[in-house]
Every structure is written in C-alpha cells, then in structure tokens.
N, C-alpha and C positions, 0 to 999 in steps of 0.2 A: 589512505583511503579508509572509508569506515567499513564496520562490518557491515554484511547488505540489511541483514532485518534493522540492522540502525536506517541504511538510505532508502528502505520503504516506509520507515515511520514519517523519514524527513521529508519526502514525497511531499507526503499529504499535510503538509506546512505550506505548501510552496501553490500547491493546486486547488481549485473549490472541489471537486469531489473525482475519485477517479476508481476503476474494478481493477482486479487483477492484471490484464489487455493491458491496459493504459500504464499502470507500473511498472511493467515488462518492456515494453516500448521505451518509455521514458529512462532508464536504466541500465539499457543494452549496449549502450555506448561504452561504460565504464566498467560493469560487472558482466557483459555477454559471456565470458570466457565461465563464468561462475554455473555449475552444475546446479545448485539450489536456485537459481533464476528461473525457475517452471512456472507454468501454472499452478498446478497443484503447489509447491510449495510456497507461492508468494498469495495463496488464496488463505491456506493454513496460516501464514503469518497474520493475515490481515482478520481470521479467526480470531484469533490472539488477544490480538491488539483492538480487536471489540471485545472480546471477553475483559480487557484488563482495564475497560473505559475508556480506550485513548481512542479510536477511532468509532464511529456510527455509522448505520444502513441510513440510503439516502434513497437508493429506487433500488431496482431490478429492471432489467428485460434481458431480450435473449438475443447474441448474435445471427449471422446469415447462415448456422448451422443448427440452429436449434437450442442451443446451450445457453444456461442460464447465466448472465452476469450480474453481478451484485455489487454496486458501487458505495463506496464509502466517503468519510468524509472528516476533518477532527475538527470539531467543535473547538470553542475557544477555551476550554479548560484544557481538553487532549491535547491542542497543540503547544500551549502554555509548557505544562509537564514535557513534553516530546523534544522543546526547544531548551528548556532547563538544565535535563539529562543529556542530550545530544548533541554538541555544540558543532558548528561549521567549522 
C-alpha cells in the first residue's frame, strides 16, 4: 500500500477535479483506519501539492454547512510528474 499523501496525489490522476470531501470518500476504503485521513490534513496536503505545482484551484463553493470547499485538479504536466514518481 502507498503512503497516503502518495494516494491523494494519485487521486487526482484517476479523477477530473475533486476537494478534500471527495478524496476522503474515495480513500476510506483502503486508508480509513489512517489518523491523517482528515479534513484538515488531506486539505494541507492538497496545499502542498498546489504550492509544489502539481495540483490547481478549479472552483470553490460551499457545502450544506456553510464551509468552504475548494476543488482541485492536476493539469497535464502535474499529472505527468505524479505518474512518474508514483507508480501503481
């Protein structure tokens, strides 16, 4: 099994654009037992991984609570590099 911030990079290879919510979801099957599976920490990842170029802001809105979600997306150069490094 990969480390998890490796399987929310690879996420978003596999999907057109997805927020923190959707990664969690998608993920919880194989890593639920995993403490760093949060919000907050799979938000900060996905921080990251826009700061380091490999993932991009695609929209924003806000769930049935009020809170902002922020959906990202990797472009064809991110994903390139993500698939490079990361292998299945």
């Amino acid at each position: 099994m990969k480390p998890l911030n490796y399987a929310i990079l690879k996420h978003f290879t596999t999907v057109k654009e997805a927020c923190a919510e959707d990664v969690i979801e998608a993920l919880k099957g194989d890593y639920g037992n995993f403490r760093a599976l949060n919000k907050d920490a799979v938000i900060e990842a996905l921080m990251t991984a826009e700061a380091n170029g490999l993932l991009e802001e695609t929209r924003f809105d806000e769930d049935k609570s009020g809170n902002l979600r922020v959906y990202y997306h990797a472009n064809e150069e991110g994903a390139a590099t993500i698939n490079k490094y990361i292998k299945d």
